[in-house]
C-alpha positions in Angstrom: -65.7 113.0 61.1 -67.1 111.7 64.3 -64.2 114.0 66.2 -65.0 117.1 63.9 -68.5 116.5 64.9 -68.0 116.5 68.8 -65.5 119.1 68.4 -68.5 121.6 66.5 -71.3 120.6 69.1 -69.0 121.6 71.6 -66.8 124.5 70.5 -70.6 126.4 69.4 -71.3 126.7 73.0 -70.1 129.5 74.8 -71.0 131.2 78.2 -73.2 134.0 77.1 -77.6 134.0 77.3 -79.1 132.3 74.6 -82.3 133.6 73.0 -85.6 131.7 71.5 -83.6 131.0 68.1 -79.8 130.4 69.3 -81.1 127.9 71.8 -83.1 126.2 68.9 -80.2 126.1 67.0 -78.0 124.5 69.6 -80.6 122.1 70.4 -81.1 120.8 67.0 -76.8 120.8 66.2 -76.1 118.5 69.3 -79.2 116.1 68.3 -78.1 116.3 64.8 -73.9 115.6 66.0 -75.2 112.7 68.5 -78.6 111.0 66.7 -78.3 107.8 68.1 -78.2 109.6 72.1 -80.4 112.5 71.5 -83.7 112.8 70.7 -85.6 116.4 70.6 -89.0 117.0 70.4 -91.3 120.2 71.7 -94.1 118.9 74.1 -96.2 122.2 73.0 -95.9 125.8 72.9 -96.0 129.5 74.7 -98.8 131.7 74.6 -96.7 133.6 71.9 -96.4 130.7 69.8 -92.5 129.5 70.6 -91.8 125.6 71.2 -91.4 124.2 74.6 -88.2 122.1 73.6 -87.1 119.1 75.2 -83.8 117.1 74.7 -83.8 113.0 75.6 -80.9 112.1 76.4 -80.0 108.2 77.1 -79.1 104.8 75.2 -82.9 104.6 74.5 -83.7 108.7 73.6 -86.9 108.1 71.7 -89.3 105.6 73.4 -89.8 104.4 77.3 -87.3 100.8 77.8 -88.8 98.6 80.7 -86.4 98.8 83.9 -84.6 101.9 83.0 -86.2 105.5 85.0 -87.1 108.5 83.8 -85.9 111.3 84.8 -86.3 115.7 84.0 -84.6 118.8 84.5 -86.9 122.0 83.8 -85.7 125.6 83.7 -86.6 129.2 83.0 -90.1 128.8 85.0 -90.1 132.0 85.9 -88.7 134.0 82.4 -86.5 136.3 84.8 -84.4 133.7 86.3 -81.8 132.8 83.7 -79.2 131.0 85.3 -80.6 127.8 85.2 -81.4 127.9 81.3 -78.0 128.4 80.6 -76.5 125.5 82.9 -78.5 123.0 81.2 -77.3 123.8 77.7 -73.8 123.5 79.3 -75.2 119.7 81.5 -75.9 118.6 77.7 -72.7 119.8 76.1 -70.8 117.9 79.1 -73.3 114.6 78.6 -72.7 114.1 75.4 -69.5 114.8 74.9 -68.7 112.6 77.8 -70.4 109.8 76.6 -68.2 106.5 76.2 -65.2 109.1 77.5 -66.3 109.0 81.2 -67.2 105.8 82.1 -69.5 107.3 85.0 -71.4 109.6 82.7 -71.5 105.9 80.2 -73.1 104.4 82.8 -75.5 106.9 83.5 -76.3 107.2 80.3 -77.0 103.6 79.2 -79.1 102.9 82.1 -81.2 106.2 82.5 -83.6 108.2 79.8 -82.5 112.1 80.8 -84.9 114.7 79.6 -84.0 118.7 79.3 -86.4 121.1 79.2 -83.8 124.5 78.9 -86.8 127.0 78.9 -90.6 126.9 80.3 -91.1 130.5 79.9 -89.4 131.6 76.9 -91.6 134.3 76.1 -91.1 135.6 79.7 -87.1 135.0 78.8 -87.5 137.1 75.7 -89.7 139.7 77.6 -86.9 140.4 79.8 -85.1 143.8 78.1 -83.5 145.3 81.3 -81.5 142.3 83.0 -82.5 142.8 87.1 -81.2 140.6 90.0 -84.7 140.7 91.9 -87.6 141.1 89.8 -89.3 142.2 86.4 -92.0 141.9 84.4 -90.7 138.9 82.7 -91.0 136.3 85.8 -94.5 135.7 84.0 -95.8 134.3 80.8 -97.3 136.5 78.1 -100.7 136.5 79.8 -99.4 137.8 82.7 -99.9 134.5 84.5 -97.0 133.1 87.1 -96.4 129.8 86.2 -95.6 127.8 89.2 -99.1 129.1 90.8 -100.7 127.8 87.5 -101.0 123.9 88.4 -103.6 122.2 90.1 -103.4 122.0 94.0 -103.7 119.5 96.5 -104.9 121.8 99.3 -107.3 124.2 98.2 -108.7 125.2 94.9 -106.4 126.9 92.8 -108.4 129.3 90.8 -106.6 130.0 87.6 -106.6 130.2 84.1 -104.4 127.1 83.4 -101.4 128.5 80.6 -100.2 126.5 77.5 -96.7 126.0 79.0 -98.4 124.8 82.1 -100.7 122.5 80.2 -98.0 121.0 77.9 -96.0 120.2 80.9 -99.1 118.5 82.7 -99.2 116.5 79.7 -95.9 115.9 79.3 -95.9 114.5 82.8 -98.8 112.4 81.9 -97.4 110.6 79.0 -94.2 109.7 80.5 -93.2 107.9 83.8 -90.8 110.2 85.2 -89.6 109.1 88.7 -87.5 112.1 89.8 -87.0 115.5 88.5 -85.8 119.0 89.3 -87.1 122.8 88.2 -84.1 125.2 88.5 -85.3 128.8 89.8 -83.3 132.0 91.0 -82.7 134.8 93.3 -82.2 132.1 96.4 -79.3 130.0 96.9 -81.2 126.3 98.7 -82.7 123.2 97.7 -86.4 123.4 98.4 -88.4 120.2 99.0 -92.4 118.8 98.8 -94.7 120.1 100.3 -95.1 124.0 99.3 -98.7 124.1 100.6 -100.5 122.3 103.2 -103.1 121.7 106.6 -103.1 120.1 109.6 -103.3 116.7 107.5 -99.7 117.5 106.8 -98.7 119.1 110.3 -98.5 122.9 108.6 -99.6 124.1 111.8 -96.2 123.3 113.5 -94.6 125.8 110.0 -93.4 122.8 108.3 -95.7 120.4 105.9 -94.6 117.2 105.6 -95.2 114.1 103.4 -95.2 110.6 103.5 -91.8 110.8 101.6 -90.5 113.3 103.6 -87.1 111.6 104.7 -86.4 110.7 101.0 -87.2 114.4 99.9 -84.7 115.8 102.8 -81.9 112.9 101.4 -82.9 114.5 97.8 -82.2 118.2 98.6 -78.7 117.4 100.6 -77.5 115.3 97.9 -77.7 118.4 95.5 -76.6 121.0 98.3 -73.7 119.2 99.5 -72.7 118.6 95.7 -72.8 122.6 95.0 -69.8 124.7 95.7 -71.5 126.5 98.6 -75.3 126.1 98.7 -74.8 123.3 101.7 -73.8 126.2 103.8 -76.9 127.4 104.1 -76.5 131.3 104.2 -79.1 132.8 102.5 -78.8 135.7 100.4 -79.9 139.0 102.4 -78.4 137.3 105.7 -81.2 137.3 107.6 -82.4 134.0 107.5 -80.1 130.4 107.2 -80.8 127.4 105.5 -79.6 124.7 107.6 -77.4 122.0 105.1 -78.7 124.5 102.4 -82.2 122.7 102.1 -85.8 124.0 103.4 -89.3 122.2 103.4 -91.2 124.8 100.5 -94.1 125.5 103.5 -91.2 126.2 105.9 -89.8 129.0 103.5 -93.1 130.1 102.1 -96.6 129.2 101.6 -97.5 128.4 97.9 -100.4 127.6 96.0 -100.1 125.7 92.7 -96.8 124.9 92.5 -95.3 122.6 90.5 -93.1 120.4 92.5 -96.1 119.3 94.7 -98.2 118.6 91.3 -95.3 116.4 90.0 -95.6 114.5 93.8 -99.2 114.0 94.0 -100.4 113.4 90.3 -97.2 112.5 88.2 -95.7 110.0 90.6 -92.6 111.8 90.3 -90.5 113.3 93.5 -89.7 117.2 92.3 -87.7 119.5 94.5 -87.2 123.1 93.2 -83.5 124.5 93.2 -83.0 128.0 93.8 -79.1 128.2 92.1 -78.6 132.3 92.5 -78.8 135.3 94.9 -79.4 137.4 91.1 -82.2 136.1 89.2 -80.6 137.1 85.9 -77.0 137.8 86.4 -74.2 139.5 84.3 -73.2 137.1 81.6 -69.5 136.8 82.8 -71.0 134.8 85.9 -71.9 131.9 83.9 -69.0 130.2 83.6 -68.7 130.2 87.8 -72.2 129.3 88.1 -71.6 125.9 86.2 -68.7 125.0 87.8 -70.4 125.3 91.2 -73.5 123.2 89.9 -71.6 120.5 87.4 -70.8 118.0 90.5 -74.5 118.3 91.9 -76.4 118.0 88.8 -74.6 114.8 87.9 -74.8 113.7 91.5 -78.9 114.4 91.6 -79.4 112.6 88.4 -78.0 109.3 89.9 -80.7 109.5 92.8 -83.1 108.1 90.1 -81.9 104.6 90.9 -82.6 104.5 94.9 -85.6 102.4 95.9 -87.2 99.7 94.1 -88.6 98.9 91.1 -89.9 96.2 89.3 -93.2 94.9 87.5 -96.2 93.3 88.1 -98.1 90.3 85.9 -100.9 88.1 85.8 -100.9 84.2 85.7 -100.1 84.4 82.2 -97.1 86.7 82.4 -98.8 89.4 80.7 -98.2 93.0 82.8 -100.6 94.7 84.8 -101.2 98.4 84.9 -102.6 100.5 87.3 -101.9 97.6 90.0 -101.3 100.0 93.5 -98.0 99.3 94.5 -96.6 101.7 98.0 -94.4 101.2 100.8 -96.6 100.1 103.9 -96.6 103.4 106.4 -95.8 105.4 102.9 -99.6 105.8 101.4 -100.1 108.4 98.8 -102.9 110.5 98.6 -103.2 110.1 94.7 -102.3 106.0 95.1 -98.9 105.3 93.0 -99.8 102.6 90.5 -97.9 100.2 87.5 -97.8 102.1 84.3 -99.3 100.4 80.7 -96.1 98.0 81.5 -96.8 97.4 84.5 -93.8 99.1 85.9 -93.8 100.4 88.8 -90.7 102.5 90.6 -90.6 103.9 94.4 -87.8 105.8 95.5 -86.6 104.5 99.1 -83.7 105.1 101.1 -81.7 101.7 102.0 -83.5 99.8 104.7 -86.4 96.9 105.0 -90.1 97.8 103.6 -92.6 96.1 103.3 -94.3 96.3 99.6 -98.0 96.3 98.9 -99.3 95.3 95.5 -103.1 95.7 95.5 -105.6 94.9 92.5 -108.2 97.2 93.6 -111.1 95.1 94.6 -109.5 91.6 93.6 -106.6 91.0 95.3 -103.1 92.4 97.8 -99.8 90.9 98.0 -97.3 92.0 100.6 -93.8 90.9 100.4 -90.7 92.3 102.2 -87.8 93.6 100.6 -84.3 94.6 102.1 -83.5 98.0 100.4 -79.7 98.2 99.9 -77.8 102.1 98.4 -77.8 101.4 94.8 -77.3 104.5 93.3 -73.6 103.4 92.5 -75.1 100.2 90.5 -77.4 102.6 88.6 -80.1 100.5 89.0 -82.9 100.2 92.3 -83.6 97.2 93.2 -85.6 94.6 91.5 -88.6 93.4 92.9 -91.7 91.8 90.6 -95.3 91.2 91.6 -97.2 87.5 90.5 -100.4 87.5 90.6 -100.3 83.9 89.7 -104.3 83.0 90.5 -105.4 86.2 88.3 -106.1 87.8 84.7 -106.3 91.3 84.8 -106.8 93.6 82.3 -106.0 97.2 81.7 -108.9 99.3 84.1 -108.9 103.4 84.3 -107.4 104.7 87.6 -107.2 108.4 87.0 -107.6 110.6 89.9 -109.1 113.8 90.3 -107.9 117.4 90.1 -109.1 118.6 93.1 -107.3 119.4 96.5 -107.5 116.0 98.0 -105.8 116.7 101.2 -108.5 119.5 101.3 -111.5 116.7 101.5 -108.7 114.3 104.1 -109.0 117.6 106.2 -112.9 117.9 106.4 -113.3 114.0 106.6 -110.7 113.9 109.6 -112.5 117.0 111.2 -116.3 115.3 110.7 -115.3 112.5 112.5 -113.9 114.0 115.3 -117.6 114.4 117.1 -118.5 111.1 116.4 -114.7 109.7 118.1 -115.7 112.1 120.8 -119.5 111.1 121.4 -117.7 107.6 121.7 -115.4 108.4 124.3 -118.2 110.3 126.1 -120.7 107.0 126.0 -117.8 104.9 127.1 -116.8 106.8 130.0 -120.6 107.2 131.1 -120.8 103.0 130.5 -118.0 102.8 132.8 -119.8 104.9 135.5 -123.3 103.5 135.0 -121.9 100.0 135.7 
């Protein structure tokens, strides 16, 4: 029975576009051939009404287990670029079917909680009559809204009407404690990376805004380019402009407002780049099959990046967690600080190397301790580091942070005290003089 239900999950997946119902359908036959992996829930729905489904995939599908990341895939942002909604039917149809077969994809899955999101936009999807490899009406959501302008930036005020999908996914993001995720887009063949806007806080001036993270993020985007069939090559579609290794920082490419890899960065504590997997944005259905073949390697391959770093948790004298305790790499702060979670978990992706770690009660108490980072993606687990605060009881305190373009009011902060630094030298000099 077990074969004849593998062998029906798979067999009902073919390469062809999959509408609102079919993918539904599909969703609910692989949960329902592979209960104790799968877990599917929708996090909320379109404008039009249609579910925003997700499939967990992992040891532990339905609930967060302590130590073991999560991690997300979104596609179909934009309801015109397809190819990405389909490749993620076929990433599940290879996991689970995998699963105790591969011992790699075992592994992966026993110690990582993988959640699929096929579809964003399906309303845009379904909006989509006349297939077009650059552009139509469907890219948007029912209201007419793009939705990776639609999120809350950290530069300047984004002034939108925030959309259901958008909302659900802020949520979503909210309520888990994703550590690494990817949105697949089309009509570009690179791996796009943190930050998409920017100032002179984060050097934009100089046409490339960078973060704290930045050499993690530029590890992130080769690991998937160099595990696609061609995107590390870096030629971009019209041939006018290359992509070195296949990768670009977003402001590099383009300037964007409200996008939704820099959100997941600076309020979800999750490192998001944005793959752009075809030069058509919705190609002929006898492509799909290629398209999968040339993404199968790097999708697996980006999904083990979940485990670099460190991760650990952080308790009180009596041993009971802590959340919301700060915990950063020294020379790595975060604008929006990255804290424990109600477990006190907390998880920061590093390449190998030494850091120092800085747990910090907010007006209590710090602890710094150094930690020698090896590569432990091939483990599938980061490192293990845990934080005492042995003279302490703490309990659970609010630490949200605002919704506003914080590296808007770092800008105007750094700027106003450029007089006073001035004035300073001026008086100092004229000291100097006077003596």
């Amino acid at each position: 029975v077990g074969i004849l239900c593998l062998f029906s999950a798979a067999a009902a997946l073919d390469f062809k576009y999959h509408h609102s119902e079919e993918l539904e359908a599909y969703l609910k036959r692989v949960h329902a051939a592979y209960p104790s992996i799968t877990h599917l829930h929708s996090i909320g729905r379109s404008v039009e009404g249609r579910d925003l489904w997700v499939l967990v995939l992992g040891r532990f599908p339905t609930h967060h287990k302590i130590g073991i990341p999560e991690f997300k895939y979104v596609a179909n942002m934009h309801g015109d670029e397809t190819v990405g909604r389909e490749i993620l039917l076929h990433l599940i149809d290879f996991l689970v079917t995998s699963y105790r077969r591969d011992p790699v994809i075992t592994r992966l899955l026993n110690n990582t909680r993988i959640h699929i999101m096929p579809t964003m936009n399906p309303d845009g999807f379904e909006a989509t009559k006349v297939p077009d490899c650059y552009y139509t009406r469907g890219r948007y959501n029912k209201n007419g809204e793009d939705l990776n302008r639609n999120f809350p930036d950290a530069f300047e005020t984004n002034d939108v009407s925030v959309q259901p999908e958008t909302q659900a996914v802020m949520n979503w993001i909210k309520n888990e404690t994703f550590v690494l995720s990817a949105n697949l887009h089309g009509g570009a063949l690179v791996a796009s990376y943190t930050f998409d806007n920017g100032n002179k806080v984060t050097g934009s001036l100089q046409g490339y805004s960078r973060s704290p993270d930045d050499d993690v993020f530029i590890h992130l985007a080769k690991t998937y380019s160099f595990n696609h069939a061609s995107m590390y090559k870096g030629i971009r579609c019209d041939n006018r402009q290359t992509f070195p290794d296949g990768i670009t920082n977003g402001y590099s490419w383009y300037q964007l407002e409200g996008g939704m890899q820099d959100y997941n960065y600076i309020w979800g504590q999750c490192f998001e780049i944005t793959l752009e997997l075809s030069c058509c944005k919705y190609p002929p259905e006898d492509q799909l099959e290629n398209f999968w073949n040339d993404n199968k390697v790097a999708l697996i391959e980006y999904i083990k990046q979940v485990h670099l770093g460190v991760k650990g948790q952080v308790t009180d004298k009596n041993g009971d967690p802590i959340p919301n305790v700060i915990v950063e790499a020294k020379g790595r702060p975060h604008i929006c600080p990255y804290r424990t979670n109600e477990q006190g978990e907390y998880f920061l992706l590093l390449l190998p190397g030494t850091y120092v770690i800085n747990a910090t009660i907010p007006g209590v108490k710090s602890i710094l301790e150094t930690v020698e980072i090896p590569d432990t993606t091939g483990n599938f687990s980061a490192l293990k580091h845990d934080f005492s605060f042995s003279e302490v009881s703490v309990k659970s305190r609010g630490a949200l942070c605002p919704k506003i373009p914080l590296y808007q009011k770092l800008e105007q902060a750094s700027a106003a005290a450029r007089p006073t630094l001035q004035l300073l030298v001026l008086m100092t000099v004229m000291l100097v003089i006077f003596k």
